[in-house]
N, CA, C and O atoms as a DFTB+ gen file, in Angstrom:
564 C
 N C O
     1  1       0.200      80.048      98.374
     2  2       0.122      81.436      98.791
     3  2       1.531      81.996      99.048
     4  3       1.915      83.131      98.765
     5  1       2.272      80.961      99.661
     6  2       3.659      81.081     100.053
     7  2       4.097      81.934      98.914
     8  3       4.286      83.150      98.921
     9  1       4.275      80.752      97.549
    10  2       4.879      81.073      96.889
    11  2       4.446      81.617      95.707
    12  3       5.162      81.520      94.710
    13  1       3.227      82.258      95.656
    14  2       2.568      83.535      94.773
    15  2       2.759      84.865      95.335
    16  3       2.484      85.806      94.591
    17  1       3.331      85.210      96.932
    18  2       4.034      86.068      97.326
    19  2       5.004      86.355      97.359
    20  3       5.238      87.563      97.375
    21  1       5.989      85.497      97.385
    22  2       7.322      85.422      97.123
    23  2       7.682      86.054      95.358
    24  3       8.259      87.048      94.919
    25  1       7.141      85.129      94.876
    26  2       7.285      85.786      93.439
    27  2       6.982      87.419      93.332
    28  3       7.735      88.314      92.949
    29  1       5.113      87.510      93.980
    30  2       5.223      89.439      93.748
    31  2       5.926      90.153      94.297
    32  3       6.203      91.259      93.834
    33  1       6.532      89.578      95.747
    34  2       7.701      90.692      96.305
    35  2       8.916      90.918      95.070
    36  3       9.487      91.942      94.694
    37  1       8.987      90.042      94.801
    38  2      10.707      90.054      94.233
    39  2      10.840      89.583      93.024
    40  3      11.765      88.818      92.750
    41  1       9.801      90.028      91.993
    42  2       9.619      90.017      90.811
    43  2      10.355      91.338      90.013
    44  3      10.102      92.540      90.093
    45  1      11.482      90.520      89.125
    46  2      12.524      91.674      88.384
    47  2      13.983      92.046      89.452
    48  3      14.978      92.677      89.097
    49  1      13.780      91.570      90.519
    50  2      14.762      91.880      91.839
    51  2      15.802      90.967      91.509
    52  3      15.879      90.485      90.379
    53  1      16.906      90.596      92.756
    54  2      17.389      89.538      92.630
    55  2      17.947      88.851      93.916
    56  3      19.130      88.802      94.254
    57  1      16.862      88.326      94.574
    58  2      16.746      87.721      95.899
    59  2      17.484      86.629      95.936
    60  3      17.404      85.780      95.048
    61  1      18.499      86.491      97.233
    62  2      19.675      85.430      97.506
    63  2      18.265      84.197      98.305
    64  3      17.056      84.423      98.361
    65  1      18.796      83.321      98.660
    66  2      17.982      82.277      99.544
    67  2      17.087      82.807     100.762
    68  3      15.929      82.424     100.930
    69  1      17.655      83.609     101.488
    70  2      17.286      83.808     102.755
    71  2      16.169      84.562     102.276
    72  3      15.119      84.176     102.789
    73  1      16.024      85.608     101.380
    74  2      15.002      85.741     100.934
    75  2      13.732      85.256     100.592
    76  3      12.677      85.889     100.564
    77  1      13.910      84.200     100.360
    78  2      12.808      83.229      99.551
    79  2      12.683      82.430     101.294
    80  3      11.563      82.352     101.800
    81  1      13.881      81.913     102.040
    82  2      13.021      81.482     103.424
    83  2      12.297      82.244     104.304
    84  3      11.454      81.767     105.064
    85  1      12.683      83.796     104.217
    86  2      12.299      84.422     105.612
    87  2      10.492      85.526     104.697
    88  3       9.791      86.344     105.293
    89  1      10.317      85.024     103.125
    90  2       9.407      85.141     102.851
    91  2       8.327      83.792     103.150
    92  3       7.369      83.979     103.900
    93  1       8.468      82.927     102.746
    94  2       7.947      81.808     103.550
    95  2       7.513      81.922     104.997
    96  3       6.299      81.865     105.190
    97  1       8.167      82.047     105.857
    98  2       7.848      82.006     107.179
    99  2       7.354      83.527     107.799
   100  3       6.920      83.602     108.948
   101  1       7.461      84.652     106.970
   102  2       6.153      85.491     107.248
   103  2       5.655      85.247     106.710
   104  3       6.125      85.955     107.600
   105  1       4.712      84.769     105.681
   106  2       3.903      84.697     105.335
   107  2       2.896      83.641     105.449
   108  3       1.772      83.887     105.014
   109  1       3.235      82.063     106.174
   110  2       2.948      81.749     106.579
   111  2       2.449      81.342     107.927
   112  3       1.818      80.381     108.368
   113  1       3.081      82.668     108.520
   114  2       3.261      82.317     110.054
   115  2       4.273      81.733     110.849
   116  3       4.500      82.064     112.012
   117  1       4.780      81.006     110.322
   118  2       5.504      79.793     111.486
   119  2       7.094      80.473     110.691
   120  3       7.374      81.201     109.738
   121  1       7.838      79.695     111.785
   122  2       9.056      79.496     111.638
   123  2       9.270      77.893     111.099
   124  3       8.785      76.861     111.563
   125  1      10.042      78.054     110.119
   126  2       9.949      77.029     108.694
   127  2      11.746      76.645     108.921
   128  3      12.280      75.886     108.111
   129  1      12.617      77.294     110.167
   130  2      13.979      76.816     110.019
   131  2      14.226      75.317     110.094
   132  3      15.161      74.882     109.422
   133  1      13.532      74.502     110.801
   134  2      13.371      73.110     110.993
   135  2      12.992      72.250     109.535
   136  3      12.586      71.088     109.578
   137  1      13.123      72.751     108.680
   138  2      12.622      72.191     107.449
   139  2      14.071      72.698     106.400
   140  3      14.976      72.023     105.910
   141  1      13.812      73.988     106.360
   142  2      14.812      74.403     105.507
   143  2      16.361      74.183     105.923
   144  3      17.158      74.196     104.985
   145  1      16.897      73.972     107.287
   146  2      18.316      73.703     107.336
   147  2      18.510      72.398     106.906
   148  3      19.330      72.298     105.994
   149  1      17.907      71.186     107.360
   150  2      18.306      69.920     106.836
   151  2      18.136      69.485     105.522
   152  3      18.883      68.622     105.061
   153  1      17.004      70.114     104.700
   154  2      16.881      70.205     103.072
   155  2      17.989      70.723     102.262
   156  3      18.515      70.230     101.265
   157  1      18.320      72.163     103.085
   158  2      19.521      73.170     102.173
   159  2      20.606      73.603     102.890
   160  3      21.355      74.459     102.419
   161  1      20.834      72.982     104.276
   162  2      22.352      73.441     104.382
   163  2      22.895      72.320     105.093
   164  3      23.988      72.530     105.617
   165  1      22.179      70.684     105.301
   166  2      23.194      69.843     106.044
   167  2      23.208      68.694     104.539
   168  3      22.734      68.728     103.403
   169  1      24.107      67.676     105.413
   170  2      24.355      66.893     104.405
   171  2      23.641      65.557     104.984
   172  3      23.656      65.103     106.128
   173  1      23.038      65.102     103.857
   174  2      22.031      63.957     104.486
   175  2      21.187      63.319     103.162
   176  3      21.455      63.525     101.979
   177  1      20.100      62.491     103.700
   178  2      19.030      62.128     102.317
   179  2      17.891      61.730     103.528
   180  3      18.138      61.599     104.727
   181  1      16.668      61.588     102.901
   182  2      15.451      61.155     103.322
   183  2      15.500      59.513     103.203
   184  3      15.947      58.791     102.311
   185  1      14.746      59.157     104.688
   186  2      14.877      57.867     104.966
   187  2      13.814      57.486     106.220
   188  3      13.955      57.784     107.406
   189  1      12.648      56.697     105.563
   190  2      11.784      56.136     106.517
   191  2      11.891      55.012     106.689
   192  3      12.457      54.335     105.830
   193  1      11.370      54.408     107.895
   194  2      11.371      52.644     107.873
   195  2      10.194      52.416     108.808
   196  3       9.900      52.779     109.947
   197  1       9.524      51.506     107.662
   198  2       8.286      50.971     108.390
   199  2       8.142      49.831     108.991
   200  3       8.499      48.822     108.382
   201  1       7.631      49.723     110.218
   202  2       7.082      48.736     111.283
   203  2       5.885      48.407     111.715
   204  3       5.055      49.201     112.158
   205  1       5.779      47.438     111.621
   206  2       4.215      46.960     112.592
   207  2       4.297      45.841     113.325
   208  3       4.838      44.736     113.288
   209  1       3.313      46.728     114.265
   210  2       2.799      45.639     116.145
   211  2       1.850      45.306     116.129
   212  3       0.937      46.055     115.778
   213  1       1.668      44.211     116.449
   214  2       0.087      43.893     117.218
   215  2       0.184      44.434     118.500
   216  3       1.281      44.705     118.988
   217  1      -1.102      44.656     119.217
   218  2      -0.931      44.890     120.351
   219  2      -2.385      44.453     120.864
   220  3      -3.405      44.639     120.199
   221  1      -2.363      43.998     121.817
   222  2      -3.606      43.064     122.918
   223  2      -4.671      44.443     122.968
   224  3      -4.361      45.568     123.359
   225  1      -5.668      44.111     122.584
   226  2      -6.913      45.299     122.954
   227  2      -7.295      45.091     124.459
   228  3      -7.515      43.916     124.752
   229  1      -7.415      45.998     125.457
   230  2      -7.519      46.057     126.653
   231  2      -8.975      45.917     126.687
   232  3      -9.528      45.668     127.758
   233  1      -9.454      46.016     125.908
   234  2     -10.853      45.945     126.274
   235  2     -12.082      44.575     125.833
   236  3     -13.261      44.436     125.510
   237  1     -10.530      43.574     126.156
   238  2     -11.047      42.108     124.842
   239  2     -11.399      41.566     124.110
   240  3     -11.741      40.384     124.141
   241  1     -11.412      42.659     122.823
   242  2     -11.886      41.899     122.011
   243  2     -10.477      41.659     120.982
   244  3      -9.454      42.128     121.482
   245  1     -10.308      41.051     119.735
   246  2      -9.202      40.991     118.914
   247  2      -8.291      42.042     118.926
   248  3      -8.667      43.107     119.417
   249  1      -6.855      41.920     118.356
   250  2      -5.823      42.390     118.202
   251  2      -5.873      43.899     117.447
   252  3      -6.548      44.118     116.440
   253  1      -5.143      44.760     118.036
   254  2      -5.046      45.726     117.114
   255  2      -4.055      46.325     116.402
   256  3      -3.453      46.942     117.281
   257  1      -3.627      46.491     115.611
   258  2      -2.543      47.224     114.655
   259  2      -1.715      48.199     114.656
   260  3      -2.133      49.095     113.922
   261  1      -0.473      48.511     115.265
   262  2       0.199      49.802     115.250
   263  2       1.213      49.645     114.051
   264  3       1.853      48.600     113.931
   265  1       1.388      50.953     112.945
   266  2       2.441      50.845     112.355
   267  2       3.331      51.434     113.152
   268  3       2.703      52.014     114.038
   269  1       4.885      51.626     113.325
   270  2       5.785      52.868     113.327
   271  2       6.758      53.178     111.933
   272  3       7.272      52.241     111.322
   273  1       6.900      54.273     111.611
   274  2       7.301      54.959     111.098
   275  2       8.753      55.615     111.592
   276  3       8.784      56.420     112.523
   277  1       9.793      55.251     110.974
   278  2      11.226      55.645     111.897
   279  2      11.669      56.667     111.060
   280  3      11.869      56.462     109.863
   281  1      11.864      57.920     111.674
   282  2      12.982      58.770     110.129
   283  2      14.122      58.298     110.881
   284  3      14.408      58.516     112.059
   285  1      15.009      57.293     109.592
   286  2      16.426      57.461     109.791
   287  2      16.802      57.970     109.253
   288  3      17.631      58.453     110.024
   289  1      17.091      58.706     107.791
   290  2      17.577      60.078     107.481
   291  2      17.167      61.664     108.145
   292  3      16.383      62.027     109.021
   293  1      17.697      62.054     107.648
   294  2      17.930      63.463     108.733
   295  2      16.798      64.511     107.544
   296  3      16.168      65.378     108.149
   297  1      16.669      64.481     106.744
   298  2      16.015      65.103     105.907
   299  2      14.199      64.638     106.070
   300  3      13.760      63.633     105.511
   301  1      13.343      65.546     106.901
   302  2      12.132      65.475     106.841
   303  2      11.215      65.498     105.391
   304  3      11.271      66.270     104.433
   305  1      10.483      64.495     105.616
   306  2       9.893      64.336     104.166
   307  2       8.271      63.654     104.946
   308  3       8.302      63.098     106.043
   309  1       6.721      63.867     104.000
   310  2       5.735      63.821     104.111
   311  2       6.055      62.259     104.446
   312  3       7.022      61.557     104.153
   313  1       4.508      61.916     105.390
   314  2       3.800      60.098     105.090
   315  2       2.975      60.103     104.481
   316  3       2.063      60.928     104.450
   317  1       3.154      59.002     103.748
   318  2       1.737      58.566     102.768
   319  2       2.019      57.570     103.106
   320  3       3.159      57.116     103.013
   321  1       0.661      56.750     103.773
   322  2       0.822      55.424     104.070
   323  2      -0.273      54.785     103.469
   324  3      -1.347      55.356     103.664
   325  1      -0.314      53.492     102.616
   326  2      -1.347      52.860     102.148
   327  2      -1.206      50.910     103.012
   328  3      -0.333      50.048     103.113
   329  1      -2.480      51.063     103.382
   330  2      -3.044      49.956     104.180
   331  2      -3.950      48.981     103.612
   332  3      -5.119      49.365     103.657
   333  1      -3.802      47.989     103.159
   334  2      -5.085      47.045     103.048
   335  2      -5.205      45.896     103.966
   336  3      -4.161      45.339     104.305
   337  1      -6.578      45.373     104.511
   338  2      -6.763      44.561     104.869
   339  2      -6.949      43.466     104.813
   340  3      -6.945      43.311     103.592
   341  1      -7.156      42.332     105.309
   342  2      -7.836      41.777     104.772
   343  2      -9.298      40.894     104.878
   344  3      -9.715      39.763     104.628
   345  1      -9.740      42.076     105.374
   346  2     -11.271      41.897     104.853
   347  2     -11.844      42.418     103.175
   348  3     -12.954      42.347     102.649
   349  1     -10.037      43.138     102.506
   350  2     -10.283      43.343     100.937
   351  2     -10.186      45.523     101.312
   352  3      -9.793      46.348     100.486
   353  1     -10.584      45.772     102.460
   354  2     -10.906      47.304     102.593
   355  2      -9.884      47.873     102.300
   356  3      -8.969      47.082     102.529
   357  1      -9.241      49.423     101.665
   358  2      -8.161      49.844     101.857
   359  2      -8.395      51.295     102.515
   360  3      -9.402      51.988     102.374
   361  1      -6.892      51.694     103.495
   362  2      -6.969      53.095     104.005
   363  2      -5.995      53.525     103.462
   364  3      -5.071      52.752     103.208
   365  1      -5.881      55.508     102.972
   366  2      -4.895      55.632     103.179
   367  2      -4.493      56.943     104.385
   368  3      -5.494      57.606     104.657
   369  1      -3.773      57.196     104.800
   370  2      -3.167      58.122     105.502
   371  2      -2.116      59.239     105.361
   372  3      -1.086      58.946     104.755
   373  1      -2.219      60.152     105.718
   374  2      -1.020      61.115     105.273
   375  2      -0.932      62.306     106.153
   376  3      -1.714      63.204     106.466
   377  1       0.384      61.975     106.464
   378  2       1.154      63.642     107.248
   379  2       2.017      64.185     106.440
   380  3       2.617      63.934     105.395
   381  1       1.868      65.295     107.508
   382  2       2.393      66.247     106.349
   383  2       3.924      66.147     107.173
   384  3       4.272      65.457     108.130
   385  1       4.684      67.198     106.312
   386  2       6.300      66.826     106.905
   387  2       6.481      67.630     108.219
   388  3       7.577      67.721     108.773
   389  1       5.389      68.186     108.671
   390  2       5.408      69.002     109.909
   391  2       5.386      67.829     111.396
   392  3       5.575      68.188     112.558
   393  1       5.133      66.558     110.982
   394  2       5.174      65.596     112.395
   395  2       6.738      65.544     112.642
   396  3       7.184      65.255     113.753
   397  1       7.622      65.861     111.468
   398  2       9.270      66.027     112.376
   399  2       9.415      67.139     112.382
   400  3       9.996      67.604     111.401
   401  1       9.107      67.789     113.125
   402  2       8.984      69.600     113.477
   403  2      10.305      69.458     114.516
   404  3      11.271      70.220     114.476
   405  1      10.141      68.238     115.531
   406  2      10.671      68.628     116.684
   407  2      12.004      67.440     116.545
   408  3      11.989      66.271     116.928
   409  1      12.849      68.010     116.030
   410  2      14.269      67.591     115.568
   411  2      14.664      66.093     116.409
   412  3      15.229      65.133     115.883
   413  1      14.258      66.171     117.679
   414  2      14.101      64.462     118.753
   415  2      13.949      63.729     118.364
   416  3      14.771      62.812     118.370
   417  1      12.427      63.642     117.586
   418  2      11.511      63.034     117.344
   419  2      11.554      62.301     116.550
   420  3      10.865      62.729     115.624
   421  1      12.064      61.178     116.264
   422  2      12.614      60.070     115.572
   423  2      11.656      58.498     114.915
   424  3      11.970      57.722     114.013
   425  1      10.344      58.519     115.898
   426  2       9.339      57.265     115.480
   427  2       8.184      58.413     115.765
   428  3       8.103      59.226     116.686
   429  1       7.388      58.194     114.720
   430  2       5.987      58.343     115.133
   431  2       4.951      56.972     114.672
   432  3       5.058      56.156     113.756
   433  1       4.073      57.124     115.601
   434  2       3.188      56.012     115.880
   435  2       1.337      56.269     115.339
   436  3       0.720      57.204     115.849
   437  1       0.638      55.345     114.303
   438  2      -0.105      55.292     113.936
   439  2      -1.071      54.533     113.942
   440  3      -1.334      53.624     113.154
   441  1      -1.622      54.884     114.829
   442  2      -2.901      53.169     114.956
   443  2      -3.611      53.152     113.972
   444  3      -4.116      54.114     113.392
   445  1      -3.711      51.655     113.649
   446  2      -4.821      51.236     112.301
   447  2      -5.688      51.281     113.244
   448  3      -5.688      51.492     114.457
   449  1      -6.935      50.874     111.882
   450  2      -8.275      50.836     112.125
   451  2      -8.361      49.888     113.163
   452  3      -7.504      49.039     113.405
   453  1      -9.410      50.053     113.763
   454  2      -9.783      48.903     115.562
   455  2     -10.446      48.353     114.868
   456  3     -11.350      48.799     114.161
   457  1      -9.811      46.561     115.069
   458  2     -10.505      45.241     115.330
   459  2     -10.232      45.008     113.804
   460  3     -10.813      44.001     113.400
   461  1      -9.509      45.665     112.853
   462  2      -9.326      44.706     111.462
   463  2      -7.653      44.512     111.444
   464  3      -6.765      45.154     112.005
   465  1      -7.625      43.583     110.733
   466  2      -6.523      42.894     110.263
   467  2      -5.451      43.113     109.341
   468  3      -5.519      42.332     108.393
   469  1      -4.448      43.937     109.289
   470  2      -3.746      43.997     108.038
   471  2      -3.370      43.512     107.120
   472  3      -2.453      42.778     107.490
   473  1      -3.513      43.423     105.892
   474  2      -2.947      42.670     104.925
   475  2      -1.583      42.937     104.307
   476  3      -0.725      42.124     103.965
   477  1      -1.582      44.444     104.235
   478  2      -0.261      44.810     104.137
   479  2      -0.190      46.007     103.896
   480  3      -1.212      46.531     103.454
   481  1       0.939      46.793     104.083
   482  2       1.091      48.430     104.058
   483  2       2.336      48.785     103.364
   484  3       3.295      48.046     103.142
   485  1       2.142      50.356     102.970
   486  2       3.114      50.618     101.817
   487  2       3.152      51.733     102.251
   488  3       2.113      52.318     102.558
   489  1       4.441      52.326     102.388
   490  2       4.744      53.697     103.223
   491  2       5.396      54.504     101.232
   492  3       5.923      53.957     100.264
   493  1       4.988      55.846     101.488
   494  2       5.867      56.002     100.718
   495  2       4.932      56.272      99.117
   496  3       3.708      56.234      98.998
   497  1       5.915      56.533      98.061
   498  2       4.808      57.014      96.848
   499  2       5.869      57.640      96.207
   500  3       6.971      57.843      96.717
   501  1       5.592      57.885      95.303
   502  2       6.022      58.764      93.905
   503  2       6.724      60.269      94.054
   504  3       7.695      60.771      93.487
   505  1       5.868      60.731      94.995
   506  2       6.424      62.075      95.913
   507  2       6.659      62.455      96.844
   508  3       6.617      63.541      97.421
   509  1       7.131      60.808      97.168
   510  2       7.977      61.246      98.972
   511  2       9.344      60.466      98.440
   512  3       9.267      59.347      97.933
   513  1      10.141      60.910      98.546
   514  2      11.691      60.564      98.119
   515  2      12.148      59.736      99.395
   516  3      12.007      60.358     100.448
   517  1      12.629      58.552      99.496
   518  2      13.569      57.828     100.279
   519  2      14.397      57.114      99.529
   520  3      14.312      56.523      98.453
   521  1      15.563      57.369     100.665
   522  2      17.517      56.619      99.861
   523  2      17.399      54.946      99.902
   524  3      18.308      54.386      99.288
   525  1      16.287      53.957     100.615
   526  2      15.960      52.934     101.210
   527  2      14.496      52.286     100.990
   528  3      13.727      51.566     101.626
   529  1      14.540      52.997      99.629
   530  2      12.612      51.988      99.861
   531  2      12.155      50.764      99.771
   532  3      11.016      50.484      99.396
   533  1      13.297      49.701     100.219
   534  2      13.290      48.104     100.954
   535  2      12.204      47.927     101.756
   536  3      11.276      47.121     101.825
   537  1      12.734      49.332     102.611
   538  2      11.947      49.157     104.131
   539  2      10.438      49.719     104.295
   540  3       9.993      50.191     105.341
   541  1       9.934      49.623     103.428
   542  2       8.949      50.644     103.394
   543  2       7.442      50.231     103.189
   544  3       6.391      50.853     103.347
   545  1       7.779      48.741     102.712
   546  2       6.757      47.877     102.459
   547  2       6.787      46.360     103.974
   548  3       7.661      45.650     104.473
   549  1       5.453      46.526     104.133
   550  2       5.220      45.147     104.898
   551  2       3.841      44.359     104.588
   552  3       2.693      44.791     104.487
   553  1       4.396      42.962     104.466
   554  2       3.649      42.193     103.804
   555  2       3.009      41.166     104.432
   556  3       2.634      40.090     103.966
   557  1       2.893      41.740     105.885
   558  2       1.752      40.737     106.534
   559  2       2.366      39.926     107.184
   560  3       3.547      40.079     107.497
   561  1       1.324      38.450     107.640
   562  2       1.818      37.634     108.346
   563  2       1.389      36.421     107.883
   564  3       1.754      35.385     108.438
């Protein structure tokens, strides 16, 4: 919608950048500067790193699963996280690039499914760009 408006405003015109951001963010509502300065005016690359915890279920029965997710690049980019277990099941998951909204915010935290087992997880895909995709895979225990 963004950008089927953008085009009819300023179709035949000749709109500099700020144009094309400050059409974006009326038209979507929000303020979109948290996205667009570290994409187009700092210097940086996209960079996740994936982790996983067990952690004791308080309520006794088996172990449960936290991934974290670290941006160490400065450039916000989507999660796609793919999970299998191994009971054979697979999940996948996905945020959008709006969970680094708040520039601090450096790990976010994702609980797997309660009471299964990971087999292994794969952060990352074809259309999420990272400078580091070593880190992005974990292969169990």
């Amino acid at each position: 919608e963004c950008m089927t408006n953008y085009m009819d405003r300023w179709k035949g015109k000749h709109p500099g950048p700020y144009k094309f951001f400050n059409t974006f963010n009326n038209i979507s509502g929000q303020n979109l500067d948290w996205f667009w300065k570290p994409w187009l005016f700092e210097f940086g690359y996209p960079d996740l790193k994936l982790t996983v915890a067990k952690m004791a279920n308080a309520v006794g029965g088996g172990p449960n699963y936290v991934a974290y997710v670290e941006r160490k690049g400065i450039i916000p980019v989507s999660i796609q996280l793919e999970i299998e277990y191994t009971d054979g099941s697979k999940e996948s998951i996905h945020k959008t690039t709006e969970v680094w909204k708040k520039t601090e915010q450096r790990t976010l935290q994702i609980n797997l499914s309660e009471g299964k087992t990971p087999k292994s997880l794969r952060l990352g895909g074809n259309s999420v760009p990272d400078a580091k995709p070593k880190d992005n895979f974990w292969p169990g225990k």
